[in-house]
N, C-alpha and C positions, 0 to 999 in steps of 0.2 A: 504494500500500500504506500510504502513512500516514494516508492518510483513513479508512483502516477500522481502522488503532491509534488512531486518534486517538480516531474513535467507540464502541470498547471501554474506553476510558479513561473516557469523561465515563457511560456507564451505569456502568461500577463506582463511578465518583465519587460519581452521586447519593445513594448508600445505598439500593438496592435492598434491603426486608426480604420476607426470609420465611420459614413457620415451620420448625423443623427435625424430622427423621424421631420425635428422641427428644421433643420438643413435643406432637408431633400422637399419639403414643403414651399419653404423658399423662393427656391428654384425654379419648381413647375410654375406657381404664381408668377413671377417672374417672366416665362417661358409662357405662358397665357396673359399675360397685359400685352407682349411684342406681336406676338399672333393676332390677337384682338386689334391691335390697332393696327396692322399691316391690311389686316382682309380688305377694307375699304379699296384701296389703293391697286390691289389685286384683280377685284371684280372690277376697279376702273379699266384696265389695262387689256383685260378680258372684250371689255365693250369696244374699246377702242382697236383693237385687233381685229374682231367682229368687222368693223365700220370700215378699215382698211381693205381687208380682203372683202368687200360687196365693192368699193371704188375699183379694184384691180378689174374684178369680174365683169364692170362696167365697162371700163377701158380695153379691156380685149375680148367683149361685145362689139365695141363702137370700130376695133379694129377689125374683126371677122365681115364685119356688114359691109366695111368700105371695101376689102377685098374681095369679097363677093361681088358688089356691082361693078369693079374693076374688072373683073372675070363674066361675069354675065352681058354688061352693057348694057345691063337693065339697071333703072333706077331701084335702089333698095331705102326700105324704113326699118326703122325701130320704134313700135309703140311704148311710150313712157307713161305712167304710173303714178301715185304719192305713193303704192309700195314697191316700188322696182320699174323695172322694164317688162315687159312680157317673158315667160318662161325664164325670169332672174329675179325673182321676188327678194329682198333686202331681209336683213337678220330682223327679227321679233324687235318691237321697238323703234326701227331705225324708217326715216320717211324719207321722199324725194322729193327736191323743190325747182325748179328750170325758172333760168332768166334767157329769153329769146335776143337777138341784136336788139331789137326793138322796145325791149321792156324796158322799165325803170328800175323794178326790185323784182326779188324771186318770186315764185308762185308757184301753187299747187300745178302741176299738170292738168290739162281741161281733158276732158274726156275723148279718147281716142287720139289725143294729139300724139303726134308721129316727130323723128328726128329724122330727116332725109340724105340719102346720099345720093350724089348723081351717079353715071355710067361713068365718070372720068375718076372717081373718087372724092370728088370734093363734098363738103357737107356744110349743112346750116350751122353757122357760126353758135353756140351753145354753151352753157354754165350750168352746171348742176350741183346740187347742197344737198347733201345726205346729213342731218339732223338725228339726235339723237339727246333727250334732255339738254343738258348743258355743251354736249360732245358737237362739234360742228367739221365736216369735212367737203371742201370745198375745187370742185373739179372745172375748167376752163378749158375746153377744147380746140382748137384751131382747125378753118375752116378745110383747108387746104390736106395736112396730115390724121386727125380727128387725133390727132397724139394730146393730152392735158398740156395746157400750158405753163400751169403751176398747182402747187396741191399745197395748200391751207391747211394749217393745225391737224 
């Protein structure tokens, strides 16, 4: 029996550490206030991604259509939406707004209204704002390329 006091002695000796229940408490709290306030910022980024990739889809929409009436010779459309374009409906949330050469500010698209391309490729000079609460992305076409001119926030 004293070999096995003796062996409980020399592990207590060494200074076994470790950490305690109110330690490891701590911690997690800790580790849950930085999570907690991270998510916000998360599901931001999340939207905003969303908003990005429907812009892209747009954009090489508007380039597939000019290529086609470049190859057809035929005039082509694309009907626009407040949810999308026909058969590219826009993420949950997210709407579409068109400023024409001729507008003053954005607007809802009017019912069946169309973006045109000719046989040569050229197309209606065009601005479109994907909306989303506070999130705003903002596409500018050129008549000639249908390439965006610049892309906003």
């Amino acid at each position: 029996m004293t070999a096995i006091s003796e062996n409980n002695r020399r592990v207590r000796g060494r200074g076994v550490r470790a950490f305690t229940l109110l330690e490891i408490i701590i911690a997690l709290s800790l580790v849950a206030i930085l999570v907690s306030a991270s998510l916000p910022y998360l599901f931001d980024s999340f939207a905003a991604a969303a908003g990005d990739r429907a812009a892209d889809a747009i954009t090489k929409r508007a380039q597939e259509i000019r290529s086609k009436a470049m190859e057809s010779g035929e005039r082509q459309k694309i009907i626009l939406t407040s949810n999308g374009i026909k058969d590219l409906p826009l993420p949950v949330g997210w709407t579409l707004q068109v400023k024409g050469l001729n507008d003053s500010k954005f607007h809802a698209p009017a019912r069946n209204q169309t973006w045109e391309f000719n046989a040569v490729g050229i197309c209606e000079p065009i601005s479109i704002r994907l909306i989303k609460k506070d999130r705003e992305i903002l596409l500018s076409f050129d008549a000639l390329t249908a390439q965006p001119a610049h892309d906003d926030e």
